[in-house]
C-alpha positions as CSV (number, residue, x, y, z in Angstrom):
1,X,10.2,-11.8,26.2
2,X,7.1,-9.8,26.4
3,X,9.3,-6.6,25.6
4,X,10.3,-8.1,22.1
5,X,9.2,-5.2,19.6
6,X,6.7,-6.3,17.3
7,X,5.5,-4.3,13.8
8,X,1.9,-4.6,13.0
9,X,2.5,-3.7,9.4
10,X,4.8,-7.1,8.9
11,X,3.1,-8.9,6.8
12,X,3.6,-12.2,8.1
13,X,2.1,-11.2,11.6
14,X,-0.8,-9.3,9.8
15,X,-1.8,-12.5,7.9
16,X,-1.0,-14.3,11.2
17,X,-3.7,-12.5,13.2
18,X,-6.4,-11.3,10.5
19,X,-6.2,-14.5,7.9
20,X,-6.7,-17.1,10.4
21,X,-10.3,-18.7,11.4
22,X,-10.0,-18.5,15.2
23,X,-9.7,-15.0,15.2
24,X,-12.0,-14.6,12.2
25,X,-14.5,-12.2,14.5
26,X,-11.6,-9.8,13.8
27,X,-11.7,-9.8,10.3
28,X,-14.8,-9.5,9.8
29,X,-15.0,-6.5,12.4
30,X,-12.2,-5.2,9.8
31,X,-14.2,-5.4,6.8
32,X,-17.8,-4.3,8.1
33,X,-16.1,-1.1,9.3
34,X,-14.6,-0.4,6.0
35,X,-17.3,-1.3,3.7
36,X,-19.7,0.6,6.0
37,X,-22.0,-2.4,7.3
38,X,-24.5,-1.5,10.1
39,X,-25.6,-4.5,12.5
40,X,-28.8,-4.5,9.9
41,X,-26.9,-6.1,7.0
42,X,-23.1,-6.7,8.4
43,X,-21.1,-9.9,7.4
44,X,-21.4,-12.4,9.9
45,X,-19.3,-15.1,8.3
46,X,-16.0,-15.5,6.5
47,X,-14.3,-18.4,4.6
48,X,-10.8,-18.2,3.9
49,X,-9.7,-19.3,0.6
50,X,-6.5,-20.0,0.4
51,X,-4.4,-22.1,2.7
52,X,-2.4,-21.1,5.5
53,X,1.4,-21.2,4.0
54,X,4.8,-19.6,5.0
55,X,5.4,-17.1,3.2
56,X,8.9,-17.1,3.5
57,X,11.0,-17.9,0.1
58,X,14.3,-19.3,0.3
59,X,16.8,-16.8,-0.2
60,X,14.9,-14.5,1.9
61,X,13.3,-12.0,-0.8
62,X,9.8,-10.5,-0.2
63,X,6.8,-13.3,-1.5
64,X,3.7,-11.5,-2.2
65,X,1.1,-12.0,1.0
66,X,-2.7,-11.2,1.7
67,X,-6.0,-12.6,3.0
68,X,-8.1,-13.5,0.5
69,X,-12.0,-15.1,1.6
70,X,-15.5,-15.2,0.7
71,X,-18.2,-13.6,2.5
72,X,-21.9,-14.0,3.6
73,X,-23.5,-13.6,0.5
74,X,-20.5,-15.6,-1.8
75,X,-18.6,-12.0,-2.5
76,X,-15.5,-12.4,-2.6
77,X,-12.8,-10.1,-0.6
78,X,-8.8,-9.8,-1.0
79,X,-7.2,-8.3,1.6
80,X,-3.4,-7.0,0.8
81,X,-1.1,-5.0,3.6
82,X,1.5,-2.8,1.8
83,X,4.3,-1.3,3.7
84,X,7.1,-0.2,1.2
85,X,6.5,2.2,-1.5
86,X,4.5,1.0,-4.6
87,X,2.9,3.7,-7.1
88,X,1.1,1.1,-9.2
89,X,-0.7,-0.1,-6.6
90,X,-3.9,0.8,-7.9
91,X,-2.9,-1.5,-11.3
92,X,-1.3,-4.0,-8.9
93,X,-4.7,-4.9,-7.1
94,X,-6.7,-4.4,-10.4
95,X,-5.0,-7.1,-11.4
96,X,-5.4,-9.2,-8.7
97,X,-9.3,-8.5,-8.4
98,X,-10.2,-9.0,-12.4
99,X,-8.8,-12.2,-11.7
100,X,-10.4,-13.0,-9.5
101,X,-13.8,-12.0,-11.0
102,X,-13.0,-13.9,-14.1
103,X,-12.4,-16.9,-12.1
104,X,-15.8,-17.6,-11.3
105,X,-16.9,-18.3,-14.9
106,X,-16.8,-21.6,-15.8
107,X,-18.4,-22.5,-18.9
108,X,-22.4,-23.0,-19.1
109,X,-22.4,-19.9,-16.4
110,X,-24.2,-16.8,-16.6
111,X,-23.0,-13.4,-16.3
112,X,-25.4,-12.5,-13.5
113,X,-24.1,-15.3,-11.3
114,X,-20.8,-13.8,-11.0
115,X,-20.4,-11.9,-7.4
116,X,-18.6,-8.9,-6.6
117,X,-15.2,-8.8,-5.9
118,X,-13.7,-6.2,-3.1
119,X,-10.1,-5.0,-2.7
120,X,-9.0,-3.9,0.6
121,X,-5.5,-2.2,0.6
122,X,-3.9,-1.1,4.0
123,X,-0.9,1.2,3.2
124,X,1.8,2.0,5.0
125,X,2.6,4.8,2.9
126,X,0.6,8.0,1.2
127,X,-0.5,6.8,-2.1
128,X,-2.8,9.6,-2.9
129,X,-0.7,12.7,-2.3
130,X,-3.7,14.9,-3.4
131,X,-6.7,13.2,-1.4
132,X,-6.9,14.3,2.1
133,X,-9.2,11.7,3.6
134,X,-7.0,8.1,4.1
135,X,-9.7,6.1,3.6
136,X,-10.8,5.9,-0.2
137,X,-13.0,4.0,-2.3
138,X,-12.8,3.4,-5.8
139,X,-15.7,1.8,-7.9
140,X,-17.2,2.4,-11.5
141,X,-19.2,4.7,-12.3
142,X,-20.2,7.4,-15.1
143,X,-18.4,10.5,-15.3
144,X,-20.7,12.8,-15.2
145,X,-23.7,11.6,-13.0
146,X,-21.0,9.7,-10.8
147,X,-23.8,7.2,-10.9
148,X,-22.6,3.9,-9.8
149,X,-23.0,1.2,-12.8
150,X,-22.0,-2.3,-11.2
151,X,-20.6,-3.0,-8.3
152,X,-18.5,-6.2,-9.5
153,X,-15.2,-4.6,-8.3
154,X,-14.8,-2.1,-5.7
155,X,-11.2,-0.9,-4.5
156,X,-10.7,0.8,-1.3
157,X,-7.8,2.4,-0.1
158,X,-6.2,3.1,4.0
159,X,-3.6,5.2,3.5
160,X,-2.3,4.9,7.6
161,X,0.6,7.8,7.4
162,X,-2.7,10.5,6.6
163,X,-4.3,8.8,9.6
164,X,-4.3,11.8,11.9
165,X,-6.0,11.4,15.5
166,X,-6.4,14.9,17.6
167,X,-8.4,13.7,20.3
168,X,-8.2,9.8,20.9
169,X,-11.8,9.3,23.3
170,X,-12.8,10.8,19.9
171,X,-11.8,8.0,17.3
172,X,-14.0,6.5,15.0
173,X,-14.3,2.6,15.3
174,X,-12.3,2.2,12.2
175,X,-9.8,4.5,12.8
176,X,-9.2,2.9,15.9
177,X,-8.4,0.1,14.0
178,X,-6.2,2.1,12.0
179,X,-4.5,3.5,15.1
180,X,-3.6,0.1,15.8
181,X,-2.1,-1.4,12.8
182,X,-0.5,2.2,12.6
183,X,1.7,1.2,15.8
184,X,1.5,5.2,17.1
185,X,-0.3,4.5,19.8
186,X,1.1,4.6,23.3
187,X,-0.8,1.5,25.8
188,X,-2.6,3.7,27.9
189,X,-3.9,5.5,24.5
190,X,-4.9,1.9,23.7
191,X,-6.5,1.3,26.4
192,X,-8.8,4.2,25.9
193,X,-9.5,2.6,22.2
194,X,-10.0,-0.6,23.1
195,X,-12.7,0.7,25.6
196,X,-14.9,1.8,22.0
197,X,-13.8,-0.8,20.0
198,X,-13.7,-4.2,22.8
199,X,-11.8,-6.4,19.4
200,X,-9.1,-4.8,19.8
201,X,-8.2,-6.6,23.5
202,X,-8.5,-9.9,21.3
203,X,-5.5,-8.8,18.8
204,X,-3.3,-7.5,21.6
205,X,-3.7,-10.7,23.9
206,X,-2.8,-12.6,20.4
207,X,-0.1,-10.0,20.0
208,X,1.3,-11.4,23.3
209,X,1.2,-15.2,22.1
210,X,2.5,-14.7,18.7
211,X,6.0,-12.9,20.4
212,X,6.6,-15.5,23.0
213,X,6.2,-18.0,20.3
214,X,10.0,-18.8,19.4
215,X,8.7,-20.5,15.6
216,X,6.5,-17.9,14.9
217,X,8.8,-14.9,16.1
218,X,12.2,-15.8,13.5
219,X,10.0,-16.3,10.8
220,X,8.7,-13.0,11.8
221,X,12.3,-11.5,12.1
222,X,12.8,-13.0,8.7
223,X,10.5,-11.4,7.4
224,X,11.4,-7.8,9.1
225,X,15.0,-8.1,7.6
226,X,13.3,-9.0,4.0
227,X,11.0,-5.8,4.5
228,X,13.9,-3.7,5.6
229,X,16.3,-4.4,2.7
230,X,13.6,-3.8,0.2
231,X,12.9,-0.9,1.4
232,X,16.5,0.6,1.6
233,X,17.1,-0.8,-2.1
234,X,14.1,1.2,-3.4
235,X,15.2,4.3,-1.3
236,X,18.6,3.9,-3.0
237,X,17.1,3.7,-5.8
238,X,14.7,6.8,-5.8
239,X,18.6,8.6,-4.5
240,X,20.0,8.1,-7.3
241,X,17.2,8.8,-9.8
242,X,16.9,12.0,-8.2
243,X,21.0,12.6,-8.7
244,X,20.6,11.2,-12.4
245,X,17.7,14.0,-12.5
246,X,20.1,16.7,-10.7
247,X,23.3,15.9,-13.3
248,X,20.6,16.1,-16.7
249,X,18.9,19.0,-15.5
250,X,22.8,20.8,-15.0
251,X,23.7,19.9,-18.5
252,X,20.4,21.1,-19.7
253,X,21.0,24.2,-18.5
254,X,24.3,23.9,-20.1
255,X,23.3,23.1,-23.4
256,X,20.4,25.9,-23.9
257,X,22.8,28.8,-22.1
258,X,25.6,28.1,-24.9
259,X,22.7,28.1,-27.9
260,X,21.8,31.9,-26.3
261,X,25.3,33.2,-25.7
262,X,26.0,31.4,-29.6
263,X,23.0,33.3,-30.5
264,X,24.6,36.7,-29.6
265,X,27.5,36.1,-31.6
266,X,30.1,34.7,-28.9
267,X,32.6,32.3,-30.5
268,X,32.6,28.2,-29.5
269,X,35.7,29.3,-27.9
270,X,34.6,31.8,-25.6
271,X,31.1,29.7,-24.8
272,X,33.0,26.5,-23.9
273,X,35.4,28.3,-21.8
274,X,32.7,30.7,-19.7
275,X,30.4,27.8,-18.9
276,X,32.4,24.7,-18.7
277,X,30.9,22.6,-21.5
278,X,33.2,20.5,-24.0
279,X,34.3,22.7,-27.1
280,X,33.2,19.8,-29.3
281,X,29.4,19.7,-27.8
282,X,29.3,23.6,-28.2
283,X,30.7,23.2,-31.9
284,X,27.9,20.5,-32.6
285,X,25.3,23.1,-31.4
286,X,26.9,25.8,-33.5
287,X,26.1,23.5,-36.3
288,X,22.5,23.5,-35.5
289,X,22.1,27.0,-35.2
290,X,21.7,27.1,-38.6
């Protein structure tokens, strides 16, 4: 049993290990890493907001999953784990995080008693095709000065496939934290990270527990087989886009190569003939010529 393969990037699993209050030490580990905390001013303690469910919908489709808590000083942090492809990401957890903002006003409030609202996003896929650095943050400022003006939503960004680790007694504390979720690491190369980063020995002794329980593992297969047929129905679906982009693009070419050879005084006839494009299309354009 302790051979069963296990993805860190399921969903189910990550929420298993990182959204529960027994092994809330590792979640705040998590977010003091990202959001840069020294032992001066890190978070020492977490509240979990929303119930611990199954995520599991009954015909099997993908349900929507994250970790969303309340920190220290009543911030509020939402946690979402991304594995298959989504450009609007960025819009996606907008969303999720004005929402949440505009949820703490209830009437008689005042503006200044609203607290910040932070988006984590862990990525299993490059989002950012022009940014080298997979860890990115996102916050508003002014254009010019790049001068923060409020910090009532803040978006980061760990895009893992950019994650790139040349030397691993070398790895920074969160990257070794994105080495792990990452799954590319061999055990004696996480040995070696768990040695600058001790946590780490706490999610891999869970990691045990979690495959040997028989409950916890289906649902986790469950959700693997979920995961696996999205992601083949969007790569089917980006296939034939890109064919439907190939055939247009041919008939393009077509189209503008009968208006030249028109042009230069060729009959419909001849055009339709020498590039294989229906007599009545090249006709049309004829038409248009003039």
């Amino acid at each position: 049993m302790n051979n069963r393969p296990l993805n860190r990037l399921n969903d189910f699993f990550f929420k298993n290990l990182m959204g529960n209050e027994k092994r809330s030490d590792l979640t705040l580990r998590f977010l003091n890493l990202i959001l840069d905390r020294t032992k001066e001013n890190e978070f020492k303690k977490i509240r979990f907001l929303n119930p611990f469910f199954d995520p599991l919908t009954i015909d099997g489709k993908l349900a929507i999953l994250d970790i969303r808590a309340s920190i220290d000083d009543n911030s509020f942090v939402d946690i979402e784990l991304q594995v298959a492809r989504q450009n609007y990401m960025p819009k996606r957890s907008m969303y999720y995080l004005s929402r949440m903002y505009s949820e703490q006003m209830v009437r008689g409030e005042q503006y200044n008693e609203l607290k910040p609202v932070v988006g984590i996003n862990l990525l299993g896929f490059q989002l950012f095709k022009n940014e080298p650095d997979w860890h990115n943050k996102a916050s508003f400022t002014l254009e010019k000065s790049k001068k923060i003006i409020t910090d009532c939503i803040t978006l980061h960004f760990l895009e893992l496939p950019k994650l790139k680790i040349s030397d691993i007694k070398k790895v920074k504390r969160l990257e070794a934290w994105g080495a792990y979720f990452s799954g590319k690491c061999t055990e004696k190369e996480m040995e070696v990270l768990t040695m600058s980063e001790p946590l780490l020995k706490k999610a891999l002794s869970y990691e045990k527990t979690f495959v040997n329980d028989e409950e916890m593992y289906y649902k986790y297969q469950l959700r693997e087989d979920a995961i696996r047929e999205e992601k083949t129905k969007l790569s089917l679906a980006e296939e034939r886009g890109i064919k439907k982009g190939i055939k247009q693009g041919v008939q393009q070419e077509k189209i503008q190569n009968a208006i030249n050879l028109l042009r230069i005084g060729l009959s419909p006839e001849t055009v339709s003939k020498g590039i294989h494009l229906d007599i009545e299309k090249v006709k049309e354009l004829q038409k248009n010529l003039y």
